[in-house]
N, C-alpha and C positions, 0 to 999 in steps of 0.2 A: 504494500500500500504506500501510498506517497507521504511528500510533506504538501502541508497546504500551496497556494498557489500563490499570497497575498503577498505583499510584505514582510518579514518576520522583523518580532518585536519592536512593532511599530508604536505600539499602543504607551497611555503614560505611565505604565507600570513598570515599564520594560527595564529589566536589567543587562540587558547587553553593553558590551564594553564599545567605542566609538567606532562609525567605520574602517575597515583597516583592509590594506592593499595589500596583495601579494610581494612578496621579495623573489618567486622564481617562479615560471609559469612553462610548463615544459607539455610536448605530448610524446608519447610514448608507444612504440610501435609493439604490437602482442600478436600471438598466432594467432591464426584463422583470417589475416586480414585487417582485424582491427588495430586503430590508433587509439589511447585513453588520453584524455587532458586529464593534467595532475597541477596541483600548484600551491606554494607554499606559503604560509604565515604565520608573523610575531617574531620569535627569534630564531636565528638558524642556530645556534646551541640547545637550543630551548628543551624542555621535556615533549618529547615526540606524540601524538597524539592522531590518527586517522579518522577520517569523517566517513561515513558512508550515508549514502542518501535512500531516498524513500522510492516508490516504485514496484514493480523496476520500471528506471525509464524516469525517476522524476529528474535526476539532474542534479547539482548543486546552486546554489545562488550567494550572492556576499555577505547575505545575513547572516549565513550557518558560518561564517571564518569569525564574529560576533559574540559564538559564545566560548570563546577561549581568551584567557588575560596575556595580552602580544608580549609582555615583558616576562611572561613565566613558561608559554609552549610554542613550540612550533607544532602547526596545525595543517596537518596534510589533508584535503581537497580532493575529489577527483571526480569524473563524470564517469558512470558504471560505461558499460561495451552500448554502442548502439543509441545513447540519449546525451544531452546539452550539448559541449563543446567536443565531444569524441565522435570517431566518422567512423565507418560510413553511420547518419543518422539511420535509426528506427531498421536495422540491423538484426535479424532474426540467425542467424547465420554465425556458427560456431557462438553463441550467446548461451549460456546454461550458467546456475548458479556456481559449478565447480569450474567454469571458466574464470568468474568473479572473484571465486577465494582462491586461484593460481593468482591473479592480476595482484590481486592486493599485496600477496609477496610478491611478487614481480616488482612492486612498487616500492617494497620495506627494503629490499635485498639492492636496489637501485640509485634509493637514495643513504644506503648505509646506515640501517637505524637498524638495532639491534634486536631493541623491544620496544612495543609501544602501549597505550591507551588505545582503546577502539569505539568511537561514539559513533552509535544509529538507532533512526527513530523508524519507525513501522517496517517496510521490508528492510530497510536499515539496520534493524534491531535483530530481525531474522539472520539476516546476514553476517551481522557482527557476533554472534551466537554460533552458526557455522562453520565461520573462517575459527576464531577462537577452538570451538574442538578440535578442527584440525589442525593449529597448531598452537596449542596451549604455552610451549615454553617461551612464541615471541609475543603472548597477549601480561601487561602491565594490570588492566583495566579496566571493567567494560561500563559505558553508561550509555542506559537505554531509554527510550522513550517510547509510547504507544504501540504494545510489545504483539507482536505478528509471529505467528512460527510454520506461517504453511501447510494449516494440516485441512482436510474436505470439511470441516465444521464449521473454519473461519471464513471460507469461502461460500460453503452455503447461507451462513450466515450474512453476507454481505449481497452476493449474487443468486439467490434463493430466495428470496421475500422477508427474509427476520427483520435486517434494517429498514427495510419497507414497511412495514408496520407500523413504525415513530413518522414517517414520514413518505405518505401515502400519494400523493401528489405528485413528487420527484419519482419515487417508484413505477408509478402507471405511465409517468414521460420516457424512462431508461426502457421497462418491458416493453412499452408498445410500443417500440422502432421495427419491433420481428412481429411475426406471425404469430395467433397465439399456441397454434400448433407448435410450437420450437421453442415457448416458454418454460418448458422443463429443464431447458440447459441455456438458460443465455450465456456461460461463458463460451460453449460451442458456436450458438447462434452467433453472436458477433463477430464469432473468430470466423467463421464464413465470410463475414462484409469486411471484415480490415483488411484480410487476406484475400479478396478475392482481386478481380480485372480492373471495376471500376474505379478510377480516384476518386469521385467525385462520392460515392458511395460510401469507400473509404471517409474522407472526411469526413461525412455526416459522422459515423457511424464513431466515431474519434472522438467528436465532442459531446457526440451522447455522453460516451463512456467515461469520459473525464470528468464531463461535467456532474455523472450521479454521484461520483465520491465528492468531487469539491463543495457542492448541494452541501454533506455531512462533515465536513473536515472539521469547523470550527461551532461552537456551542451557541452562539450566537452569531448565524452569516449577517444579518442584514438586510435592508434592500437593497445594496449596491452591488454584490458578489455575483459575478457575471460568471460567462463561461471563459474557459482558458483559453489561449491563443492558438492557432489552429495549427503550426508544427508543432509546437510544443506536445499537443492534443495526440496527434499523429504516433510521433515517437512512443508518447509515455502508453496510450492505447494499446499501438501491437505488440509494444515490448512487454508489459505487464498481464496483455491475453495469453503471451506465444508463452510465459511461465506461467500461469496459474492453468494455461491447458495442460499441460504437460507437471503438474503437481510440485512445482517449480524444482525437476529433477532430483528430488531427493529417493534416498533406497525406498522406504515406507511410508505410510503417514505416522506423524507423530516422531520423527526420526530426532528431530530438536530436543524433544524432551524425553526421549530413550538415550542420549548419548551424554546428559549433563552432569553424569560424574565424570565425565574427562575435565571438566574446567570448575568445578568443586571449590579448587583450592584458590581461583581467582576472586579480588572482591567486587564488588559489582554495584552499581546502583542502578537503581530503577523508577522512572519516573511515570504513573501513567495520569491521565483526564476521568477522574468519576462517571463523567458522561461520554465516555469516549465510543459513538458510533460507529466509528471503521474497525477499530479492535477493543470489542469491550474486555473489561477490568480484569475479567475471571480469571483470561490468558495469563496476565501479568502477575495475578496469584497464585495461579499453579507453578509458572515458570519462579516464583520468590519462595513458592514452599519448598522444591526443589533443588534451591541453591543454597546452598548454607552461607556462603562467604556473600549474599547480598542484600540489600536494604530496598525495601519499597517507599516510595511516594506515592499518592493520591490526592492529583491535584482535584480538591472538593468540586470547582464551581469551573470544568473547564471540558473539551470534547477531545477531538486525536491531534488538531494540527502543532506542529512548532512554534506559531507565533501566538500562541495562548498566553497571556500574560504570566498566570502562576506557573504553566509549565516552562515555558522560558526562565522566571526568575529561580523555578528550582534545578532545571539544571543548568544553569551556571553555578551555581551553590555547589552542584553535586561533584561539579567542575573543578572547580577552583580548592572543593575540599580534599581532593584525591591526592593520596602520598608517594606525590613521584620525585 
């Protein structure tokens, strides 16, 4: 699942640190074709720290380089395979979650960091969980937010009618783009229009799908929260169909949380939204009763995105408290 699409911590609560520029901005060429943009920020001695983003397919933006203190980490950035600034865009092709966690070392073993922190929020989080088991001895740290683990519950939860429930409206606009014959699987259905001949169809069918999670991201959208930008739309669509059809390549379901005594002994924080629509709470509880070495948050009055004001102010807290 992604991060929201707005701003982040825009709002007057915000505790993010000021805007802050990269000091190195590189791409990086990976099998199967693809380039990843990577890029660095705060101090290049710093305590190393890796971003992953939401999605797949959402991207990074300057906000997320914001919640690290420039004078205490260096904060690694990067665009997953196939989304923002890494080409070929919306990329279905050698793209598999164990492509992601080779890249990420690909990324650590390149820029000569030993061990790092690893911060991700919704597939982010998934991800960072993943890469982590696999290789537990270069993970410092993990802090997570609006916690995702890929399993068919979450999914039908999201793509099945559950979230549709709270929000009935948006629901009958995302289903009725198909047939209602073909409503027993809209991640199928879709994946038919993104992937099929038409662009044009395509498109449509892009910002349906973007736009029923952005619809849910934030606990109060507004009236002004529109739809997202039409590649943006594109990219983040088939890349996050072409993995959640395909169970986003994991051995089994539940595979996340079958494997988390490998990362047992790492400490971990966890931050999720009370009202968090795209991944409710329960995940983030099983995944905290699970782990011995982590601490949960419950941000009370807030939904999944990043730029929620209490989830942002807590984790940079959660940030800033980490003993690196």
């Amino acid at each position: 699942m992604k991060e929201n699409l707005g701003q982040v911590g825009s709002g007057p609560r915000s505790a993010l640190y000021p805007p802050i520029e990269p000091f190195r901005q590189q791409l990086l060429d990976m099998p199967g074709g693809h380039r990843v943009y990577v890029e660095q920020c705060g101090r290049p001695d710093g305590a190393p720290v890796v971003v992953l983003h939401g999605g797949p397919g959402g991207g990074c933006s300057p906000g997320m380089r914001r919640f690290f203190d420039p004078k205490r980490y260096r904060s690694v950035l990067f665009d997953q395979r196939g989304c923002g600034r890494s080409s070929p865009l919306a990329c279905v092709e050698n793209n598999t979650t164990w492509d992601l966690v080779a890249d990420i070392e690909r990324i650590r073993v390149d820029l000569g960091i030993e061990r790092w922190a690893v911060f991700g929020g919704s597939w982010g989080a998934c991800l960072a969980l993943l890469y982590a088991q696999a290789h537990p001895e270069r993970v410092e740290a993990l802090v997570l937010r609006g916690v995702f683990t890929m399993t068919r519950a979450e999914l039908d939860w999201f793509y099945a009618g559950g979230a549709g429930r709270f929000w009935p409206a948006q629901w009958r606009a995302f289903e009725g783009m198909v047939p209602e014959a073909e409503r027993g699987d809209l991640i199928g259905a879709y994946h038919r229009r993104l992937f099929g001949d038409d662009p044009g169809e395509q498109a449509r069918f892009a910002r349906a799908w973007a736009g029923w999670e952005s619809a849910l991201a934030v606990l109060d959208p507004g009236e002004g929260r529109g739809h997202p930008p039409s590649a943006y739309s594109l990219a983040f669509a088939r890349l996050e169909n072409h993995y959640f059809s395909n169970g986003g390549f994991l051995e089994e379901d539940g595979q996340v949380m079958r494997d988390m005594g490998r990362i047992a002994g790492i400490p971990g924080r966890i931050v999720q939204g009370r009202y968090d629509m795209i991944c409710p709470p329960h995940t983030a509880m099983a995944l905290h009763e699970a782990w011995p070495g982590s601490q949960l948050e419950m941000a009370p009055t807030s939904g999944h995105a990043l730029s929620e004001p209490e989830i942002s102010a807590a984790l940079v807290a959660a940030i800033d408290g980490l003993a690196l």
